[in-house]
Each structure stands twice: as structure tokens, then as C-alpha cells.
C-alpha positions as CSV (number, residue, x, y, z in Angstrom):
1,X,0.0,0.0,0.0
2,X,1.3,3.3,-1.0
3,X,-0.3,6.2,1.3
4,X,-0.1,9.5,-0.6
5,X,-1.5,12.9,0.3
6,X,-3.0,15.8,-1.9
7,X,-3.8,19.2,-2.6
8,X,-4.0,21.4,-5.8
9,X,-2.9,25.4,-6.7
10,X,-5.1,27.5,-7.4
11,X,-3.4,27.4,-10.4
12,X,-4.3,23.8,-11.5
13,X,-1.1,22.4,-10.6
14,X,-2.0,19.4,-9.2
15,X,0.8,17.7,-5.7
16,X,1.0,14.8,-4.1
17,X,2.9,13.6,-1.5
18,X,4.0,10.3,-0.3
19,X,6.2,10.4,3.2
20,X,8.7,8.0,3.7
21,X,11.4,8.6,6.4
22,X,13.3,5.4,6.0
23,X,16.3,7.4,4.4
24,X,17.2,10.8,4.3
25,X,16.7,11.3,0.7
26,X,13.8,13.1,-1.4
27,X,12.4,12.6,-5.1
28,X,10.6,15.0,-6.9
29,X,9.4,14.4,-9.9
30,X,7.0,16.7,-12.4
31,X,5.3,15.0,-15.0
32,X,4.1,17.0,-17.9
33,X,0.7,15.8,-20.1
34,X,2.3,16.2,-23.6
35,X,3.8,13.5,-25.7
36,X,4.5,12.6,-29.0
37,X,1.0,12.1,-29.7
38,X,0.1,15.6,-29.0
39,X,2.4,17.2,-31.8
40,X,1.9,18.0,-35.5
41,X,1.8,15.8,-38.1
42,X,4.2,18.0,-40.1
43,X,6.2,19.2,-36.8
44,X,7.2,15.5,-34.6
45,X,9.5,15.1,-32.3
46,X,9.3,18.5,-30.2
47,X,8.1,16.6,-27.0
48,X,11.3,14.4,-27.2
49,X,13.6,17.6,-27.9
50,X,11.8,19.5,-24.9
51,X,13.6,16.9,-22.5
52,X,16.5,18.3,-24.0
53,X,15.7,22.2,-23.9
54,X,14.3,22.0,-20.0
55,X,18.1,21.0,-18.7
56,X,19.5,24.0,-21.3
57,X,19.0,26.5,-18.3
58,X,16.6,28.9,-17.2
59,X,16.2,32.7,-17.2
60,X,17.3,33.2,-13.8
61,X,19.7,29.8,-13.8
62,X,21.8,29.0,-16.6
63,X,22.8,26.0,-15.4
64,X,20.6,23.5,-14.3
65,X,22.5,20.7,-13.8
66,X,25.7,22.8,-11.6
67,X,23.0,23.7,-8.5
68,X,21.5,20.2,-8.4
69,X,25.4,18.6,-8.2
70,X,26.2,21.0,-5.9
71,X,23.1,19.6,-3.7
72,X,24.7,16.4,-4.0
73,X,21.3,15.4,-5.9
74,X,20.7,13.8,-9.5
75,X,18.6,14.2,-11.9
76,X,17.2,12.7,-15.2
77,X,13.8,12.8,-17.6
78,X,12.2,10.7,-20.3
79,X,9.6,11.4,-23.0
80,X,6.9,8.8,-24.2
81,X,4.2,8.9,-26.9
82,X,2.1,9.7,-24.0
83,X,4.1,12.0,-21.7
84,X,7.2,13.8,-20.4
85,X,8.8,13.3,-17.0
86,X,11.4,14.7,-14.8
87,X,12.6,13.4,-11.9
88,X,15.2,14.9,-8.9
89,X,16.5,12.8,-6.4
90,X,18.3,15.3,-3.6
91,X,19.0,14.9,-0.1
92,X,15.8,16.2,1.6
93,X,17.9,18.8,3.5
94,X,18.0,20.8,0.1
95,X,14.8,20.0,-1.5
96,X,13.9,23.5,-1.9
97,X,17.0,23.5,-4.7
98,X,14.3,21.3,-6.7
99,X,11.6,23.7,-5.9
100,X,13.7,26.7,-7.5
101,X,15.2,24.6,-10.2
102,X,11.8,23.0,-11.4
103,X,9.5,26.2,-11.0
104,X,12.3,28.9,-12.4
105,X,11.9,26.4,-15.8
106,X,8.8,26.1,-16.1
107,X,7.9,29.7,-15.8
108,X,10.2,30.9,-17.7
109,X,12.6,28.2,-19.9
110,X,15.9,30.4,-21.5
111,X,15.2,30.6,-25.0
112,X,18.3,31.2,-27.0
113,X,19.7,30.6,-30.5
114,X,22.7,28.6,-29.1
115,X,20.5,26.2,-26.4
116,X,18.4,25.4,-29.4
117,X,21.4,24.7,-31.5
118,X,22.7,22.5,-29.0
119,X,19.8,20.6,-28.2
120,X,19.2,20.1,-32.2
121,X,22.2,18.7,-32.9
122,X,21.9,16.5,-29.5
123,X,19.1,14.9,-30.9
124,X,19.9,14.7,-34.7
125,X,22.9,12.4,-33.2
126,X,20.7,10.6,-31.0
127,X,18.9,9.5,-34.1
128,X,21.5,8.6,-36.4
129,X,23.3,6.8,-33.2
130,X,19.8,5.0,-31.9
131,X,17.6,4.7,-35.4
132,X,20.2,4.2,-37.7
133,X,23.6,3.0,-36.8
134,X,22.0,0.1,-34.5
135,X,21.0,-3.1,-36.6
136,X,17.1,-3.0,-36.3
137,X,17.6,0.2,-34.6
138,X,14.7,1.5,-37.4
139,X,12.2,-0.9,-36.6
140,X,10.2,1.4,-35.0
141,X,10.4,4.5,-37.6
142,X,8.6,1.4,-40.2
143,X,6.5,-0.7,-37.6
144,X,4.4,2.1,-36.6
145,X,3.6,3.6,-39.7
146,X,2.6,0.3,-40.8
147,X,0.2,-0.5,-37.7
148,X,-1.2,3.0,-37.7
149,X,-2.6,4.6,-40.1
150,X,-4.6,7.7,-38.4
151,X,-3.8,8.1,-34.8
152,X,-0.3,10.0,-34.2
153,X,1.2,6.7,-32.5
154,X,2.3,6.7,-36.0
155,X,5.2,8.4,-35.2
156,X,8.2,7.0,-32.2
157,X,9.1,9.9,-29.7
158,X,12.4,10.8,-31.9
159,X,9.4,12.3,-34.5
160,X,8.7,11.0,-38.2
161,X,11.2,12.9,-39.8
162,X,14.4,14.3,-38.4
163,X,14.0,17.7,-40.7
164,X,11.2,18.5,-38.6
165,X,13.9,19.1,-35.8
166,X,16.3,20.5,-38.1
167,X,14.0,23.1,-39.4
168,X,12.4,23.8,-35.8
169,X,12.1,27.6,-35.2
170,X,12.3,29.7,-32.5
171,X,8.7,30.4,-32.8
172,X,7.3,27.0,-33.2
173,X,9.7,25.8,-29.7
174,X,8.1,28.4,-27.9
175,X,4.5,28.1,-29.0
176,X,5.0,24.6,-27.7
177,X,6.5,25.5,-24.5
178,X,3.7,28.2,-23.6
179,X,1.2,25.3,-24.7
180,X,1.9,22.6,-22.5
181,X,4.9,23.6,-19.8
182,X,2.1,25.3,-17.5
183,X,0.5,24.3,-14.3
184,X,-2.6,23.3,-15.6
185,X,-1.2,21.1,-17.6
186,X,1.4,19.2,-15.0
187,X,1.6,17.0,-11.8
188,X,4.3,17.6,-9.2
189,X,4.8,14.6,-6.9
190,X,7.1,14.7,-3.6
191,X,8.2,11.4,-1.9
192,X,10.6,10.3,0.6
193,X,11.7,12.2,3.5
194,X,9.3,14.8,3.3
195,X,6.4,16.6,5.4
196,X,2.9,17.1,3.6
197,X,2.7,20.1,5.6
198,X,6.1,21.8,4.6
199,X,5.6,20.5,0.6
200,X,2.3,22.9,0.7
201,X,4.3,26.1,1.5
202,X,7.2,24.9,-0.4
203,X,4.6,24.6,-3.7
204,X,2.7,27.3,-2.7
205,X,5.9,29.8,-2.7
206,X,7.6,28.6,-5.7
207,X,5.0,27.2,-7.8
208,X,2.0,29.6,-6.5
209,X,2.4,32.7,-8.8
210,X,3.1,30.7,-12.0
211,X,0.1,31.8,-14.6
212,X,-2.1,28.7,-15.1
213,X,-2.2,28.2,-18.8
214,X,-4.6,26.6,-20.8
215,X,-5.6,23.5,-19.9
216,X,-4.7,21.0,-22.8
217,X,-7.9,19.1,-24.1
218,X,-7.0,16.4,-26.7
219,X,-9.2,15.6,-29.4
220,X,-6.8,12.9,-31.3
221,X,-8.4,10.9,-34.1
222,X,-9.0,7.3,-33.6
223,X,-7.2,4.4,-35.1
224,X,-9.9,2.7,-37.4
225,X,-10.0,-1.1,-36.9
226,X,-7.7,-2.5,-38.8
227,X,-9.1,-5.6,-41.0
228,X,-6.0,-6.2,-43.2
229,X,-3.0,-8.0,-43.1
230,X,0.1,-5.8,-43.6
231,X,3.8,-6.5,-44.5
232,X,6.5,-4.5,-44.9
233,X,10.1,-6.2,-45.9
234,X,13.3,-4.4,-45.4
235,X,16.7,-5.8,-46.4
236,X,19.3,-4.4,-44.3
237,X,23.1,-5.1,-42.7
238,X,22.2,-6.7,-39.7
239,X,23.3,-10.1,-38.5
240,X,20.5,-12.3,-38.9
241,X,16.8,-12.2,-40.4
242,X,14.2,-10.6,-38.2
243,X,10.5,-10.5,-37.8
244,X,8.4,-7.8,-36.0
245,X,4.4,-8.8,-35.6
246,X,2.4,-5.7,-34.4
247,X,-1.2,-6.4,-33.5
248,X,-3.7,-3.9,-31.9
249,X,-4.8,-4.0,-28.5
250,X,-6.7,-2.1,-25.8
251,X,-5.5,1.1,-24.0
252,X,-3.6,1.0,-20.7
253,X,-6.4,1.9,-18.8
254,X,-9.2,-0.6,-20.4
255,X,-10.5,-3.0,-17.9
256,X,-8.8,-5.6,-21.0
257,X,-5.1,-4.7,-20.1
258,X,-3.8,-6.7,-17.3
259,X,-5.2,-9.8,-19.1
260,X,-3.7,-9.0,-21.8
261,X,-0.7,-7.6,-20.2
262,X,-0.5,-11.6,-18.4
263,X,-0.8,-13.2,-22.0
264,X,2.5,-11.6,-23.1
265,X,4.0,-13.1,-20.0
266,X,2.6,-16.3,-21.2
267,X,4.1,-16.2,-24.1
268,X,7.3,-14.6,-23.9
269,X,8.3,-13.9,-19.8
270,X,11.8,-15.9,-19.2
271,X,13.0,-19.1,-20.4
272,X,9.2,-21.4,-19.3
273,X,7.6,-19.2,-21.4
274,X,6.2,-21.0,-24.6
275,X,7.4,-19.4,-27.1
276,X,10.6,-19.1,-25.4
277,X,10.4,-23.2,-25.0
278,X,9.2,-23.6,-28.2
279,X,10.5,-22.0,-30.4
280,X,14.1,-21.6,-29.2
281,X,15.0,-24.2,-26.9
282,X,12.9,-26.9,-28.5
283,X,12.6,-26.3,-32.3
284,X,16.0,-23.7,-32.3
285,X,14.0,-21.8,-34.8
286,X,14.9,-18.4,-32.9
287,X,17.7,-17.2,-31.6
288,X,15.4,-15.2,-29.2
289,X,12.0,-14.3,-29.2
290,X,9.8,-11.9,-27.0
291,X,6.0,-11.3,-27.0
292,X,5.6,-7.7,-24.9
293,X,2.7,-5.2,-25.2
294,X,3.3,-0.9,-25.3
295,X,0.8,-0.1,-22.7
296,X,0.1,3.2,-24.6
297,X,-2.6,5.7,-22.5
298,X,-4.6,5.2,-26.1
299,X,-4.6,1.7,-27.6
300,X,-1.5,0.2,-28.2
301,X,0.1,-2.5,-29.8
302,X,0.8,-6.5,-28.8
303,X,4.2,-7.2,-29.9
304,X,5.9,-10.1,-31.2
305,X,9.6,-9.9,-32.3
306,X,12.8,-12.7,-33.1
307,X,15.4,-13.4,-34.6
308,X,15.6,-16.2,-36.5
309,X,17.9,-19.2,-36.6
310,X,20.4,-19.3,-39.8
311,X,19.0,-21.6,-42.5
312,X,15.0,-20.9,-41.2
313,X,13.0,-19.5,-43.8
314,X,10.6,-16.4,-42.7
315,X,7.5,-18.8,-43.8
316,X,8.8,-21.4,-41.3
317,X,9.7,-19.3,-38.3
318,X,6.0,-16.9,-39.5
319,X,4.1,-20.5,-39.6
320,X,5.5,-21.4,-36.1
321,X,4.5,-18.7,-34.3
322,X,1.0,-18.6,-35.7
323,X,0.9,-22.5,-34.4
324,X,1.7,-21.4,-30.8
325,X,-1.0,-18.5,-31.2
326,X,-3.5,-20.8,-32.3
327,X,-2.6,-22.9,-29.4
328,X,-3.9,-20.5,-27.3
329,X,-6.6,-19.1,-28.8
330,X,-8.1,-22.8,-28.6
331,X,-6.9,-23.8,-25.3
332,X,-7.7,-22.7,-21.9
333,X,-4.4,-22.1,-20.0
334,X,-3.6,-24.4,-17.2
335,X,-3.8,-22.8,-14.0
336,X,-0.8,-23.5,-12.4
337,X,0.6,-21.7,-15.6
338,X,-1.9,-18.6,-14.9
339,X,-0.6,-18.5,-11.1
340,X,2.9,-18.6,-11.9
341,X,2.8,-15.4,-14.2
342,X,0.7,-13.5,-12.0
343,X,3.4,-14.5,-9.2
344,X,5.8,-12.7,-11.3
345,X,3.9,-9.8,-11.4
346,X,3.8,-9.8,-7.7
347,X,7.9,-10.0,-7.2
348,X,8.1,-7.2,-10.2
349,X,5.8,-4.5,-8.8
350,X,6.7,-5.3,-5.0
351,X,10.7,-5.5,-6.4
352,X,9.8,-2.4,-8.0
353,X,8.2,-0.6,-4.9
354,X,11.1,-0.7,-2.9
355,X,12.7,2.3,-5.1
356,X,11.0,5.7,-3.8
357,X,12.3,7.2,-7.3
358,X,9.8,4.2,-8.6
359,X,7.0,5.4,-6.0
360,X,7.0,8.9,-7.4
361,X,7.3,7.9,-10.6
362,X,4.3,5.3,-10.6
363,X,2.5,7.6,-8.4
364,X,2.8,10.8,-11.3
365,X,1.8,8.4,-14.5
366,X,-1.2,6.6,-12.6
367,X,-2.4,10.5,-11.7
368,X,-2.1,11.2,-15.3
369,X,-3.7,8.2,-16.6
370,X,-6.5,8.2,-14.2
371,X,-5.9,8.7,-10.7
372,X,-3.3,8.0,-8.6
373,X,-5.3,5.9,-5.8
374,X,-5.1,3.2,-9.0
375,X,-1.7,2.4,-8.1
376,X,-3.0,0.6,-5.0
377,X,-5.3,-1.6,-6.9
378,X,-2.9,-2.9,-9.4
379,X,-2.1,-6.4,-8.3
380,X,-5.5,-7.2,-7.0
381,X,-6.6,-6.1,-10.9
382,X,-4.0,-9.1,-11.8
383,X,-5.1,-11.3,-9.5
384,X,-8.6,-11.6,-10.9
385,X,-8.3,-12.2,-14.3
386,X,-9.0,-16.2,-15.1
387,X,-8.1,-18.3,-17.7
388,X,-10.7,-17.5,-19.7
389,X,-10.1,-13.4,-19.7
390,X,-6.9,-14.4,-21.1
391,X,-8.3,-17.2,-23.9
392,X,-10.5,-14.1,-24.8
393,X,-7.9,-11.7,-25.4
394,X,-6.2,-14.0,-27.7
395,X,-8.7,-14.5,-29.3
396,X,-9.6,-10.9,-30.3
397,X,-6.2,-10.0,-30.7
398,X,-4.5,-12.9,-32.6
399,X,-5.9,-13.1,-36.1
400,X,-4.4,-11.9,-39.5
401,X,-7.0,-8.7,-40.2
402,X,-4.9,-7.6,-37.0
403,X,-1.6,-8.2,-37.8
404,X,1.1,-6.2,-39.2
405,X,4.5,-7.9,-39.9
406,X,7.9,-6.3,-40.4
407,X,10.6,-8.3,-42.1
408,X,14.2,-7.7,-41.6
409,X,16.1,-9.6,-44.5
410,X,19.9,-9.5,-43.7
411,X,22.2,-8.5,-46.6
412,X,24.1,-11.3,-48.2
413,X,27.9,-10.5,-47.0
């Protein structure tokens, strides 16, 4: 049980606060409701190069990174399809630093030619280094294209095109900035060795005076059900052939999920999973294989991906994994094979628990997906999905209308 606190600005920023004295350490973290899927269709990637800009200094603190160090704390961020977070870990005697670091940003972020410059050409490496000098390193820039054709999970975080960082203005980086960096728009969370009482004049001081903004109402179009199968074949210099099978599922926060979440760890979670047994220890058709969903805030995608064994033809190793599918789509899973999942779900999100960072973290994303009490009702929402729930997911999910299949075809040396 994680025992959190509450309270909200007048200003729409929204706090929580989770005490735990058991080490002298605090997090904050600030997670901000703008992700990849909220950009342009012509102007991707500006949620992803925003984690960049926020650590290029502020108006009244050029460096953001030298006061932080200097209060022996870290620091760090990460940008989704669905979100941006950043995080502070600090020793709680100078958690007010992370007050004045985080609320000097957000109400007013140094813009400058040379920060933007800097940050560009951060990224632009980050692509060619990530998406393009990694073998498969571009299977998502071509899987997501090819699963979506409407809604903007179309696009990875890094954007659809790097020109549209290249040719990012001044104006379009702060229109964005203006747009979602507000209050209104963002949920602080405090945990660790902190006092609810002290957090509420500590956000009250730094954060009170901030202008709202506009709160940021989505209206994002939705995928149309897919009813074809799709294939995409790409023949690049990577080490061994490689198949990608996207199908659609539901949205992280559908009733559907943790089933569905529990059939992937069926299929592909260490080496008893069946595909794992299967298809690699038995047959040795793959070198690996791993069957993981994206838990997207909209609906997301059911992934299947492997490398395949030297002298296996894509119709072989294809044909295999459709067998094990079928398998169970027609076959109630054993219960003792249920149970032993769902006990690895246990170890993984009590494992996971014992992090405060985690806490704050966890705490932040369920607040932004629905509310943040929902982080206490997790594993019990595990715990009762049956055999069947997870016979029925397979069932919707695993046919060829639904599929959409990347090939990787290694280049003849």
C-alpha cells in the first residue's frame, strides 16, 4: 500500500505527497501531459527535444545541472508517446533546490539561438546513433507507420522525420513550450523524506504565482480497426533475419489490459515461457523471441519480435508462431501456468516498490492516466483475471485482419 496525500494550486497544478522517512533522501518528480501524440503531423519530435531544452538553463539559472550537483542530488527525464517526465532525487535537506530549479523552468525556460542549436544537434545524433547505426535500430520509424494509419502513435518519440527538428524555429519551440509547460497542464509529486505540511508552502511559494495556462484538451483521431494483413520487408546489414508482428490492442487503462498484459508473459516472460520453449529451446527456430505489449494511454500494440535461426525460412519461423498463437486461442491455459505469471507480477511490482524514485514515478503516471489511488489496486486487478479473460484476449487479438509484420532480411555478405 502506498499512502499518498493531496492538494492542488489555485493554479491547476496538481501535488501529491508520499512520506517515507526510512532514508534521508527526497524525489521530486513533475510529469508533464504532452507526448509525441500531441504534436503536428508535419512538426514530430518537439516533445522528445523539450527533454533536452528544460536542462538548457533557465532565465534566472543558466545551469541547471551545476545547483543540483552541488546539492549532491541527480537528476534525469524521459519522453513517451504519452508524456514527459522529470525526476530529482536530492537529499531532503536541500529540496527546496528542486523547488527553485523546477519552478524557475517552467515559468520561464531560456530561450536562446545557441540552447536550441545545442539541443538540435543532441538529438539529430541521437537519431542517427539509436535509429540508424543500431542493426534494427529502425524498426520502430517502419512498424508504426505500418500498424497505424490515423492516430499519431504513427510516429516514435524521436518524431517522423528528423528535418522536422532541423527546421524547428524559435517560434514553433516556444508556442509549444507556452502550450503545455504550465500548471494546468502538469503533476508535481514529492516522496521520501518529506512533510505534507512543509511541501504545501514549499509549492505554494515557488509554484503559486506561475500563470495557469490553458488547460490542454486532446481531441486525437481514432485508429480505425484494422481488418487487413500488412507486411513490410526491409533488407538491411544486420546479423541475422528478423520479424516484428504488431497487433492492436486495448489502452492501458481498459478494464482488458492486465489480461492482456499476463498473456504476453505467457508467451514470452523468461526461459518457461512457450514461445521461449518452443520456439528456441525446442525447435531452435529463434535465436530469441519476446512477445511484450506498449501499454500506450490510447490503444496500443501487442508485440511479437525474433530473430531467427540461420538456415529458417521467414515462412517457417511466421508458420511457427501462428501454431503457438492458435494454441492459445483454442486452449484454456492451465492454471498452475496462470498463477505462476501473476506471481511474477507480484515480485516485479513489489521489487519495483522498494525504489521511492519508482514510488513517485508510478504515483505521477497513474495521476495522469486516471488517478493516482489506482496504483494501490494494481495487483488485485492481476489477480482476478482467469483463464478464460486471457483465452478471450487471444482470441480478439491474434488473427491476420490484425496483424502487421515487419521483415528484416539480412544482406548477403
Amino acid at each position: 500500500m502506498i499512502n499518498f496525500e493531496r492538494f492542488q494550486l489555485d493554479n491547476g497544478l496538481k501535488v501529491l505527497v508520499h512520506e517515507d522517512s526510512s532514508s534521508p533522501l527526497a524525489v521530486m518528480d513533475i510529469i508533464y501531459n504532452v507526448g509525441a501524440r500531441d504534436e503536428d503531423f508535419n512538426m514530430t519530435g518537439f516533445a522528445h527535444l523539450f527533454e533536452h531544452l528544460m536542462f538548457g538553463g533557465s532565465v534566472n539559472i543558466p545551469s541547471y545541472d551545476k545547483p543540483i550537483e552541488d546539492a549532491s542530488g541527480n537528476n534525469n527525464a524521459f519522453t513517451s508517446n504519452d508524456l514527459t517526465n522529470y525526476y530529482l532525487t536530492i537529499p531532503s535537506t536541500n529540496l527546496e533546490t528542486g523547488f527553485w530549479l523546477e519552478s524557475d523552468r517552467m515559468l520561464s525556460l531560456a530561450f536562446s539561438e545557441k540552447s536550441l542549436e545545442v539541443q538540435r544537434n543532441v538529438v539529430i545524433e541521437e537519431y542517427r546513433q539509436r535509429y540508424l547505426n543500431q542493426p534494427y535500430g529502425d524498426a520502430w520509424l517502419h512498424l508504426r507507420p505500418l500498424a497505424y494509419k490515423l492516430h499519431p502513435y504513427r510516429w516514435p518519440t524521436i518524431g517522423r522525420d528528423i528535418a522536422h527538428i532541423e527546421n524547428a524555429q524559435m517560434k514553433d519551440v516556444k508556442d509549444f513550450f507556452k502550450k503545455f509547460y504550465c500548471p494546468a497542464n502538469a503533476t508535481l509529486v514529492l516522496a521520501g523524506d518529506v512533510k505534507t505540511s512543509n511541501i504545501s508552502k514549499l509549492a505554494e511559494k515557488w509554484f503559486g504565482d506561475i500563470p495557469s495556462g490553458g488547460k490542454h484538451e486532446r481531441n486525437l483521431p481514432v485508429e480505425p480497426v484494422q481488418s487487413e494483413y500488412r507486411e513490410l520487408e526491409l533488407e538491411r546489414d544486420v546479423p541475422v533475419n528478423s520479424i516484428y508482428s504488431a497487433y492492436h490492442m486495448c489502452a492501458r487503462g481498459d478494464s482488458k489490459f492486465h489480461s492482456t498484459d499476463l498473456l504476453s508473459d505467457i508467451l514470452s516472460n523468461g526461459k518457461s515461457s512457450r514461445l521461449y520453449c518452443s520456439l528456441v529451446q525446442d525447435k531452435k527456430m529463434f535465436l530469441d523471441i519476446n512477445a511484450y505489449v506498449t501499454g500506450d494511454f490510447d490503444a496500443g500494440l501487442f508485440v511479437i519480435s525474433g530473430k531467427i535461426a540461420p538456415g529458417v525460412a521467414f515462412e517457417d519461423a511466421e508458420g511457427a508462431i501462428e501454431r503457438e498463437l492458435k494454441k492459445i486461442t483454442e486452449n484454456v491455459v492451465p492454471d498452475k501456468e496462470l498463477q505462476k505469471v501473476k506471481n511474477k507480477v507480484e515480485a516485479s511490482l513489489l521489487f519495483s516498490e522498494m525504489n521511492v524514485l519508482n514510488r513517485a514515478i508510478s504515483l505521477a503516471i497513474f495521476e495522469l492516466l486516471s488517478k493516482a489511488d489506482d496504483i494501490n489496486t494494481e495487483l488485485e486487478k492481476y489477480f482476478a483475471v482467469s483463464a478464460n479473460d486471457v483465452q478471450d484476449r487471444a482470441t480478439e487479438i491474434f488473427h491476420s485482419g490484425n496483424s502487421s509484420i515487419l521483415r528484416y532480411i539480412s544482406k548477403k555478405k
